[in-house]
N, C-alpha and C positions, 0 to 999 in steps of 0.2 A: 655523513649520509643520514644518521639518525638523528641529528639535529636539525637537519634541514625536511627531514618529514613530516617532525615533531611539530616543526614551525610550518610547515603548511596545513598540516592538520588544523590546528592553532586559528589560523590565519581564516582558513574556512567556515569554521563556525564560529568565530567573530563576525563574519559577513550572512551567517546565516540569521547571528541575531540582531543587525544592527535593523536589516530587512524587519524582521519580525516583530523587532522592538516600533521599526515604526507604522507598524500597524496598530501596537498597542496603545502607541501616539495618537492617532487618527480616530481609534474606537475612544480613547479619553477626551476627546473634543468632542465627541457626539457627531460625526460623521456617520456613525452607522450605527442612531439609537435604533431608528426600528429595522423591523425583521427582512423587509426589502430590500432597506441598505448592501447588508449581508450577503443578502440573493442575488444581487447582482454582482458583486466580486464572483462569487460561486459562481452564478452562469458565466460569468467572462472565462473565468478557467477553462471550465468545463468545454467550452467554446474555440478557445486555442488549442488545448490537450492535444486533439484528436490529428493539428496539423503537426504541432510538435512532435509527435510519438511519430506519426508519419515521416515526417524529413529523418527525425533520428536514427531511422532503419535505414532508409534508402541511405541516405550520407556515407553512412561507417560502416555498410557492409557490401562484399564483393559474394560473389558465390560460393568463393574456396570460404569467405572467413560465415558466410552463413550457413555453411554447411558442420562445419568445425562450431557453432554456437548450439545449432539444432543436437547434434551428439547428445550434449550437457544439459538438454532442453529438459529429460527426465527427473533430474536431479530437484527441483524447484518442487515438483508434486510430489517425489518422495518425502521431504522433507514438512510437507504441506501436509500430507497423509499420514505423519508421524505422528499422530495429535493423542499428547501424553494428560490432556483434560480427564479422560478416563479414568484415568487412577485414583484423579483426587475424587472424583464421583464417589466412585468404590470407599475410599476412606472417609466418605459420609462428610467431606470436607464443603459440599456444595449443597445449598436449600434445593428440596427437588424440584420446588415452581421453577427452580431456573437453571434446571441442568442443560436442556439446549441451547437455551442462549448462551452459556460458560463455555460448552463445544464450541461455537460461533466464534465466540470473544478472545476464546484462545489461540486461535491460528487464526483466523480473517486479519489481514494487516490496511493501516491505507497506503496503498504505496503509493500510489498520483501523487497524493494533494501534499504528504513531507517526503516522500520518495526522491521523485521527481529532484525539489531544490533540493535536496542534501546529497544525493549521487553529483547533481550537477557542479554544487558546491567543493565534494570534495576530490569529486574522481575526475570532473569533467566532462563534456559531452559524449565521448566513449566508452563510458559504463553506460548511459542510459537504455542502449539495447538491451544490455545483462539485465537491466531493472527491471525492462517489461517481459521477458520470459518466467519471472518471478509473478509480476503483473498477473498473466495467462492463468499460470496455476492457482493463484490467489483469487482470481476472478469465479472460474470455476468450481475451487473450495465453497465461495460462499453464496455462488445461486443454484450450488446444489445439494450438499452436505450442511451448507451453514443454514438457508432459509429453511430447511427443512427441520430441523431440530429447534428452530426458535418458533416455526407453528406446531411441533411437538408440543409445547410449552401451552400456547394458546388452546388447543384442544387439550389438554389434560384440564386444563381453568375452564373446560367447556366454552372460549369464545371462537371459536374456530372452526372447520371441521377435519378431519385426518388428512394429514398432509400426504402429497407425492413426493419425492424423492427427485422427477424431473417433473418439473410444472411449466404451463405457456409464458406463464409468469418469470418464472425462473429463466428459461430460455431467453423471453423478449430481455432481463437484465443484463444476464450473459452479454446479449452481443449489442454491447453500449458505446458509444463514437468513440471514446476512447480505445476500447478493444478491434475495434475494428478498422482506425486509421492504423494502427500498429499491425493488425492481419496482411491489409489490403498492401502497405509497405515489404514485407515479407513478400507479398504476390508479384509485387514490381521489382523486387532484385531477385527473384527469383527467374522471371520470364525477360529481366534485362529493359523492363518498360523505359525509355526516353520522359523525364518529368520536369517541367522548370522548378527551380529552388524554389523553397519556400522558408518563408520565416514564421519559428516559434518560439521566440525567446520570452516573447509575452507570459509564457504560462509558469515561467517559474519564479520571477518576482509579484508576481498575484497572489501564485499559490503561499508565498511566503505568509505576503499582509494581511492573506485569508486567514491560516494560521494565527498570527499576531490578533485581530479582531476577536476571534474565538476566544483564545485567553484570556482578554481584558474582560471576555462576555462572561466567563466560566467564573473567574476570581478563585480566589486560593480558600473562600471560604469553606468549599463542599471537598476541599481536599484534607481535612483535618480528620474528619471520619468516615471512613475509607471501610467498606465491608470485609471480613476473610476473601471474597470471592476474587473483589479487585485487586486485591494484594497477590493472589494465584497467579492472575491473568497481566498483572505487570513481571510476577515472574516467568512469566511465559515468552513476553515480547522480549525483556533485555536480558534475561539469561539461558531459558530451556531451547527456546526456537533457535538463536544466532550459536549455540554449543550445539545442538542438533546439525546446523548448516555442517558446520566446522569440520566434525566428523566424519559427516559422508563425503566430503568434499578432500579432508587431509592428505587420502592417498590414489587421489585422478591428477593426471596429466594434463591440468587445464592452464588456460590465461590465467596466471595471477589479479589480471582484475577482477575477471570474470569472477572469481572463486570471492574477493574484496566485496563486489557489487550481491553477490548475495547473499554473505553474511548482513550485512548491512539494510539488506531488505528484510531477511528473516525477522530483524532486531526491532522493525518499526510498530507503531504503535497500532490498538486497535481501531479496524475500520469503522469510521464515521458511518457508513452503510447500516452496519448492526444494528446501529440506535435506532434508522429511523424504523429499518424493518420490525425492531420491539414494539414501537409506538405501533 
């Protein structure tokens, strides 16, 4: 039995990198020297997402099991809200120009764009619900705790002015087609809506070659000197946040995937979002 886990695990992200690897294919031929290239992967994503996350509710849940998911629904923001950035602040471990953004960077995850394929990858279409209740809370984190602390930042540097806490701005991000085919989903097994099937498989070998492009773009040369701050904030994503999950989760009554599916998103890396809201 552990052999044969071991080898599907295995198995999974072999396929997560052959995917990836061939977008790093595609970025080295000069498919996507300029910036448009790029944007257009992105938008196709971003463009499927929303049916994807859609079907994925309606498909695999009944009312008993989405009621039995909603229970658990808390747990995602607890562990969202546990945000352990603080401490290092305190130990003077973080430059003050960028203590909001460190808050930001330390719990904001992307879960779509490597979510998405690596739940798919390993868990299979029936974690992806668990993925986006994690989604929810994440989303919420960072158009409204996260953007606010990183225009902290801008207005302490005077480019700014004092930020809100809820902003239009923040709101209009909030409820962005992804979060909201995944809402509007919930609304239709919820009231039992009659929907013809759809297909979304599009968004998760995109979101792979998106991935894979990035890489080839980033290169490993700016990973050689790596600031204290980013080193915090990798300890944040692969060991503080997925042992945070762990914990609150070790003594509930849940689906074992469920409890798998959120570890695994805790663990993901920092949202692509962040960056641009710095710039």
């Amino acid at each position: 039995m552990l052999a044969a886990t071991i080898l599907h695990s295995l198995s999974a992200v072999c396929v997560l990198l052959i995917v990836i690897g061939f977008g790093v294919f595609l970025a080295r031929k000069g498919w996507f020297d300029a910036p448009s290239h790029r944007g257009i992967v992105s938008k196709l994503v971003n463009a499927a997402l929303p049916c994807f996350l859609f079907y994925s509710v309606i498909s695999k849940f009944s009312h008993v099991e989405l009621y039995n998911l909603l229970k658990f629904a808390g747990l995602p923001f607890l562990t969202v809200g546990l945000n352990f950035s603080i401490l290092f602040i305190k130990l003077g471990w973080v430059r003050p120009h960028m203590k909001g953004t460190f808050i930001a960077a330390f719990t904001g995850a992307t879960v779509l764009f490597v979510g998405v394929p690596l739940v798919q990858t390993m868990y299979g279409s029936d974690g992806i619900p668990y993925l986006l209740v994690y989604f929810f809370a994440n989303c919420v984190f960072i158009w409204t705790v996260g953007i606010f602390n990183i225009q902290l930042d801008g207005a302490c540097r005077g480019m700014t002015e004092e930020p809100k806490i809820f902003s239009i701005r923040g709101l209009k991000m909030l409820l962005s087609p992804p979060l909201m085919g995944f809402l509007i989903g919930l609304i239709v097994v919820l009231l039992s809506i009659p929907v013809p099937k759809l297909i979304g498989q599009l968004a998760t070998p995109l979101a792979l070659v998106f991935v894979g492009i990035t890489v080839w773009q980033i290169g490993c040369e700016k990973l050689k000197k790596l600031p204290r701050e980013v080193w915090l904030i990798l300890l944040s994503c692969y060991v503080i946040r997925p042992i945070t999950m762990y914990l609150c989760t070790m003594s509930l009554d849940m689906d074992p995937l469920m409890r798998k599916c959120f570890i695994l998103a805790s663990a993901l890396p920092v949202s692509s979002v962040i960056a641009v809201l710095c710039r």
